[in-house]
C-alpha positions as CSV (number, residue, x, y, z in Angstrom):
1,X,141.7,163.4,20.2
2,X,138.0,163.3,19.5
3,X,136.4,166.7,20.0
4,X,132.9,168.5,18.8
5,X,134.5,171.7,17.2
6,X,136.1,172.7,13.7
7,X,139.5,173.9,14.8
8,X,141.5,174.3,17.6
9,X,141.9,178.1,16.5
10,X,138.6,178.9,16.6
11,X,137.0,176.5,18.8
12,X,136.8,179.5,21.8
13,X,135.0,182.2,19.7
14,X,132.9,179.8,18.2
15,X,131.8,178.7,21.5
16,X,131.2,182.1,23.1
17,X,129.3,183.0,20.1
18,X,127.1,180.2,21.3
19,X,126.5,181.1,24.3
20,X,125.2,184.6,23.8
21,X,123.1,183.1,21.3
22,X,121.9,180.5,23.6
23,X,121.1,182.9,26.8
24,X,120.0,186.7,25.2
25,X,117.7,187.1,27.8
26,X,121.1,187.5,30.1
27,X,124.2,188.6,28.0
28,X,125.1,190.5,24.8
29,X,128.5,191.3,23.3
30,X,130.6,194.3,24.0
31,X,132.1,196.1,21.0
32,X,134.2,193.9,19.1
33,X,133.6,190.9,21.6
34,X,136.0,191.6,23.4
35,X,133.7,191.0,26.9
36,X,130.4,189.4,26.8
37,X,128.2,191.6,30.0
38,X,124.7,192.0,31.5
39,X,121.9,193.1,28.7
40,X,120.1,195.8,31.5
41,X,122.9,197.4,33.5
42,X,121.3,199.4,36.4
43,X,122.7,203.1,36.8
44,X,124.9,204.3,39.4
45,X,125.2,200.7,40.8
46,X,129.0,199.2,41.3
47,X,130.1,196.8,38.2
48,X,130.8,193.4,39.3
49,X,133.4,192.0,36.8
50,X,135.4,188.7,36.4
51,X,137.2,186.8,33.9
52,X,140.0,184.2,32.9
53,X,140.6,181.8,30.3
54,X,138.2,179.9,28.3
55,X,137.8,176.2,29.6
56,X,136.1,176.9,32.9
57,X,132.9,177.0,31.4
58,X,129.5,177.7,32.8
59,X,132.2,180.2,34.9
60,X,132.7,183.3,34.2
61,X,130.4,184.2,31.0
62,X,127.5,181.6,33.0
63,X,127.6,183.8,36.1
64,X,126.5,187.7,34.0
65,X,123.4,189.2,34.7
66,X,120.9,190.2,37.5
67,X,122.6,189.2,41.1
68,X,126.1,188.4,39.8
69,X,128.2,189.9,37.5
70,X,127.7,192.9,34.8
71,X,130.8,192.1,32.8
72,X,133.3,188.7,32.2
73,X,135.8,188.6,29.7
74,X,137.2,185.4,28.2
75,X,140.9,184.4,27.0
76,X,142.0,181.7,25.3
77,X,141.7,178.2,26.8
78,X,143.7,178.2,30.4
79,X,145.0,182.0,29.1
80,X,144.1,184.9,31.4
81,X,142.0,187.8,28.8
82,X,144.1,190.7,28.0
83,X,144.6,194.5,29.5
84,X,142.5,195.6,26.7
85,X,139.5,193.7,26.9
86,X,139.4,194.4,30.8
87,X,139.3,198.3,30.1
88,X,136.7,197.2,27.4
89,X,134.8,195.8,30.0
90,X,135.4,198.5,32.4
91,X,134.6,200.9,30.3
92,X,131.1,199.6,29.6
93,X,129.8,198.6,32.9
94,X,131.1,201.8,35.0
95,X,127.6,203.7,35.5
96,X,129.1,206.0,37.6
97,X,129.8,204.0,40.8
98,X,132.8,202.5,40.0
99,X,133.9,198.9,39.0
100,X,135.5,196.0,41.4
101,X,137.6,193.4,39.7
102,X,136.9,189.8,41.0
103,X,140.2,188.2,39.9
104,X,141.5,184.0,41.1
105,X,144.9,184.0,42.3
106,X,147.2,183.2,39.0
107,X,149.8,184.9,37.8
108,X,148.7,185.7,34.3
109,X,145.3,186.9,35.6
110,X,146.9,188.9,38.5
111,X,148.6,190.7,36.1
112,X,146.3,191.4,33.2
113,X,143.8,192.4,36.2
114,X,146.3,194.6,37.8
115,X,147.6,196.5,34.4
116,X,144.1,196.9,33.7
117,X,143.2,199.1,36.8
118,X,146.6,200.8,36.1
119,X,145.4,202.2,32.6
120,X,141.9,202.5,33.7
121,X,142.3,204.1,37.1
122,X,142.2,207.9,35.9
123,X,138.8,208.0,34.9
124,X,137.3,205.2,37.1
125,X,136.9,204.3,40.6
126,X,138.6,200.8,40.4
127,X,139.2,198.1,42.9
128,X,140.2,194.5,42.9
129,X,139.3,191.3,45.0
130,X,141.8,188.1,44.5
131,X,139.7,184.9,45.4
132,X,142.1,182.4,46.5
133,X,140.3,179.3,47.9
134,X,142.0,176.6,47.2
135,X,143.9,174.5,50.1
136,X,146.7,172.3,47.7
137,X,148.9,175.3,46.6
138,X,150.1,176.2,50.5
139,X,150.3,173.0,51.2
140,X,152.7,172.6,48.3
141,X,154.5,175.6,49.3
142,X,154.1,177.3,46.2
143,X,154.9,181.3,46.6
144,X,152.0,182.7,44.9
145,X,149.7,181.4,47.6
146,X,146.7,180.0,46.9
147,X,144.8,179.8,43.8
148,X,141.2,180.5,43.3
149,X,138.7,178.0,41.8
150,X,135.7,177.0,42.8
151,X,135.1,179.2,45.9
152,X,135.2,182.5,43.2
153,X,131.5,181.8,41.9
154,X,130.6,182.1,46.3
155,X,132.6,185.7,46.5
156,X,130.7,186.5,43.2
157,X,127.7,185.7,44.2
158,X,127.5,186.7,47.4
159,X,129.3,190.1,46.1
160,X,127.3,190.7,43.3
161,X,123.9,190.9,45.1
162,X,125.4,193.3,47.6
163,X,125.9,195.0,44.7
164,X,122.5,195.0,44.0
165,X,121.7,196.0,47.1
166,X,123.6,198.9,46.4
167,X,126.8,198.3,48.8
168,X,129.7,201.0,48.0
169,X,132.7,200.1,46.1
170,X,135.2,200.4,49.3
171,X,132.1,197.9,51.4
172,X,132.3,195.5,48.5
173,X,135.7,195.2,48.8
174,X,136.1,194.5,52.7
175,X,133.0,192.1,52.5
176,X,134.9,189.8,49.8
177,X,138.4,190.0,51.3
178,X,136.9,189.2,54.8
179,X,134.5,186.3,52.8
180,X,137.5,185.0,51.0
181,X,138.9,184.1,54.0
182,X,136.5,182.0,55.0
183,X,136.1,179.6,52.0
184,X,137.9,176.5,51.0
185,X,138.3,174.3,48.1
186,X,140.0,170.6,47.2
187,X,139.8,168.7,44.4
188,X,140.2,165.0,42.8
189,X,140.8,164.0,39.2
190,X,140.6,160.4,37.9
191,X,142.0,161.3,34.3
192,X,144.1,164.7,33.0
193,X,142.7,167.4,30.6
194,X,142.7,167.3,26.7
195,X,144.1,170.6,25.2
196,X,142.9,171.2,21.9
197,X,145.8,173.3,21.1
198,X,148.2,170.6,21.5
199,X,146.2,167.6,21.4
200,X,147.6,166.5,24.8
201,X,146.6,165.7,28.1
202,X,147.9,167.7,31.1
203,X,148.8,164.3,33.0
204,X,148.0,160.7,32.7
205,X,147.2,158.0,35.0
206,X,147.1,154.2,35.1
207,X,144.0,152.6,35.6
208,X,144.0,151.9,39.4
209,X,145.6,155.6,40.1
210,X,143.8,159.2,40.9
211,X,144.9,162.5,41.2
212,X,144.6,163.8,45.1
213,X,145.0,167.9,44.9
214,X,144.4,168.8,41.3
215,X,143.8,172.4,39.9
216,X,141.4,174.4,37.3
217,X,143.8,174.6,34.6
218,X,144.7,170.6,34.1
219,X,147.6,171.1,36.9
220,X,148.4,167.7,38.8
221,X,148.1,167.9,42.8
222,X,150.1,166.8,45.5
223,X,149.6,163.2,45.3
224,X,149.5,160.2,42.7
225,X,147.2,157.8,45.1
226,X,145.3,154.5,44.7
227,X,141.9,155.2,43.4
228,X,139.3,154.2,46.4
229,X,135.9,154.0,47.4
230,X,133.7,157.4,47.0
231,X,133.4,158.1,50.6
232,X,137.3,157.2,51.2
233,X,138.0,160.1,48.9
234,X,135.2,162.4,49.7
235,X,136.2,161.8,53.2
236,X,140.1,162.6,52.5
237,X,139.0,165.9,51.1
238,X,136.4,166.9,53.9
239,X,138.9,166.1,56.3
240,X,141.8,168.0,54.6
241,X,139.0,171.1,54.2
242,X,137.9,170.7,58.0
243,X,141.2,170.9,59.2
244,X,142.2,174.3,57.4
245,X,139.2,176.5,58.0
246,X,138.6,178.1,61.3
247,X,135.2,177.4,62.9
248,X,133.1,180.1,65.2
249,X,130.2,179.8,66.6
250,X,127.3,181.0,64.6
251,X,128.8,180.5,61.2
252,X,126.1,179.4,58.5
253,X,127.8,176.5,56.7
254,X,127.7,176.2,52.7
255,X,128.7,173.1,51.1
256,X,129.5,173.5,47.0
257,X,130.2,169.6,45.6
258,X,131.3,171.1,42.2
259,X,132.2,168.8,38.7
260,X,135.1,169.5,37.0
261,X,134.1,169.0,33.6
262,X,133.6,165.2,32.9
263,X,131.8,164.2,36.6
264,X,128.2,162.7,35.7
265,X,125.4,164.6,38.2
266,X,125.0,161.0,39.4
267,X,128.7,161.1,41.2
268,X,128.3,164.0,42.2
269,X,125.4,163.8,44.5
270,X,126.5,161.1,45.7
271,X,129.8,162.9,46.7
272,X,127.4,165.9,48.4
273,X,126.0,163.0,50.2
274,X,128.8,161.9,51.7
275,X,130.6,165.1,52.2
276,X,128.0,166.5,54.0
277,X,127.5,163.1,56.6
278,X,131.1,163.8,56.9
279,X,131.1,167.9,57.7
280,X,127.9,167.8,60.0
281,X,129.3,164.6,61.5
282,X,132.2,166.9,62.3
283,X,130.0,169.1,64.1
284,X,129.5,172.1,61.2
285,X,125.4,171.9,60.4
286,X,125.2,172.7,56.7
287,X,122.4,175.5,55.7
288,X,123.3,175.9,52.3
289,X,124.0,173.5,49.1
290,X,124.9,174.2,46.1
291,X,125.7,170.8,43.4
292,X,126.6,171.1,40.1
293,X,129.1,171.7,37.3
294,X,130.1,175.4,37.8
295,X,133.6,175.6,37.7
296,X,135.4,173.1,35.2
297,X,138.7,172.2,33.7
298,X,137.0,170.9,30.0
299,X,136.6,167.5,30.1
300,X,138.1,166.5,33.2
301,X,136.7,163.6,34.9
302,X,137.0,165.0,38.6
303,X,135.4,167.0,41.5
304,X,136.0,169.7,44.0
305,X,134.1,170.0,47.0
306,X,134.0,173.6,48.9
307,X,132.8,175.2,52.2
308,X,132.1,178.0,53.2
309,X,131.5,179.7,56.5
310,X,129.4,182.8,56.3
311,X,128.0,185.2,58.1
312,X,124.2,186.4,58.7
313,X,124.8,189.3,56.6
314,X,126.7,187.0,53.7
315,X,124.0,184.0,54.1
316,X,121.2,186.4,52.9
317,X,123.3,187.6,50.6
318,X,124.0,183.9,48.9
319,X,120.1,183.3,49.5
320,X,119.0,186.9,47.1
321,X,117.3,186.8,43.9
322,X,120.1,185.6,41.2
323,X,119.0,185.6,37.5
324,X,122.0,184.1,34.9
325,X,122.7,181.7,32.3
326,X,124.2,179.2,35.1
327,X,123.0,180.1,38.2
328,X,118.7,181.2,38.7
329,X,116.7,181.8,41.6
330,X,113.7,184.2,42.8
């Protein structure tokens, strides 16, 4: 295994450290490091926080400051961040308006999240939204339901400029359960993930293979199929999305083509092109795009494609002023 840091150990920190370095104008550390949040809070506006394990990088740190987030903490690689370093976080942000918790639908983050509030809830107003996006897990069967990837950086954004806005903690809650309903996500790996820790990839595949249904943490999907043409693929996933999501009229359509780690921006437009012939050709217009690597699973070669159906009120949400390390516009 071949990758830039100094040790497994301390790969994580070091690369944190980085980034606040890299992006002051956003972030800064919390006390001890144990959260990275925005460098301006605004007073008596809700904190918008998030979180998991390190890996997923530009997502969560990527998404702090004006429009988004005040506060992400980071675990280890794939590991949810501790109780502790939520209340950190909590603790920091709260300006007087409360906090709401943006948490994807694992177990260890679930529960971190959850104990967190329970310590915390005396002296704050605490509440918690559980993004949960992706199509593969119910159609797996698997009893926790559906996890959250890609479609989390749409509630957060859309959430974190109502925020802004100056939407109430009990409003922001009911605008990103209703929104999370409304968004859905399926990905497609051509090669597993490399865990520093244990120098091992999550699964492997022969040349002439790909991964049909693959998650954020390195887990395989549903099927082991023959790798095909772009639009065979992109097509498969559109199709799968299309036929899971319930249309109405008037819906403003977003379409999020998102790289998983080790996707070059070439493929990836390439796959927006196509997934978008194939969504409108469906009879969904698209209004929104968003391309990019976002939401990643280190270094795996592999894509995700999301939509989104939002409302008037959500679509000028998604279209407000957004300033962050990852995601910038007036």
């Amino acid at each position: 295994m071949k990758k830039f840091m100094n040790t497994a150990e301390t790969m994580v920190a070091e690369s944190v450290e980085g980034f606040v370095r890299a992006h002051e104008t956003f972030v800064m550390f919390g006390p001890e490091r144990r959260f990275i949040r925005r460098r301006h809070l605004t007073s008596g506006k809700v904190a918008l926080i998030s979180g998991g394990g390190a890996g997923h990088e530009p997502m969560h740190i990527g998404f702090v400051g004006h429009g988004m987030l005040d506060a992400a903490c980071v675990g280890h690689i794939f590991t949810s961040p501790t109780p502790s370093q939520i209340i950190a976080a909590i603790e920091a942000a709260d300006t007087g308006a409360g906090c709401l918790l943006v948490v994807k639908n694992y177990d260890g983050d679930l529960m971190n999240f959850e104990m967190a509030i329970e310590m915390a809830g005396e002296r704050h107003r605490l509440d918690m939204v559980i993004v949960s996006d992706d199509i593969e897990t119910s159609r797996t069967g698997e009893s926790r339901g559906r996890r959250g990837v890609a479609g989390t950086l749409i509630v957060e954004k859309i959430l974190g400029a109502a925020a802004e806005r100056g939407m109430p903690l009990d409003e922001l809650k009911q605008l990103g359960e209703g929104l999370n309903t409304r968004i859905r996500s399926m990905g497609v790996a051509l090669n597993g993930v490399t865990v520093p820790q244990t120098e091992r990839t999550t699964f492997a595949l022969e040349p002439g293979e790909m991964e049909m249904g693959v998650g954020i943490h390195g887990e395989p999907g549903h099927a082991r199929q023959p790798f095909a043409t772009a639009d065979a693929v992109i097509g498969h996933l559109c199709k799968t999305i299309i036929s899971d999501i319930a249309v109405t009229p008037g819906a403003r359509a977003l379409l999020f083509v998102n790289g998983l780690g080790g996707t070059p921006p070439a493929e990836l437009y390439l796959a927006y092109n196509g997934a978008r012939r194939f969504i409108e050709e469906s009879g969904i217009p698209i209004e929104h795009s968003l391309v990019g690597t976002y939401v990643t699973s280190l270094d795996m070669q592999g894509l995700s494609v999301t939509l989104a159906l939002l409302t008037d009120e959500e679509s000028s949400l998604w279209d407000a002023p957004v300033a962050t390390a990852a995601l910038c516009w007036p």
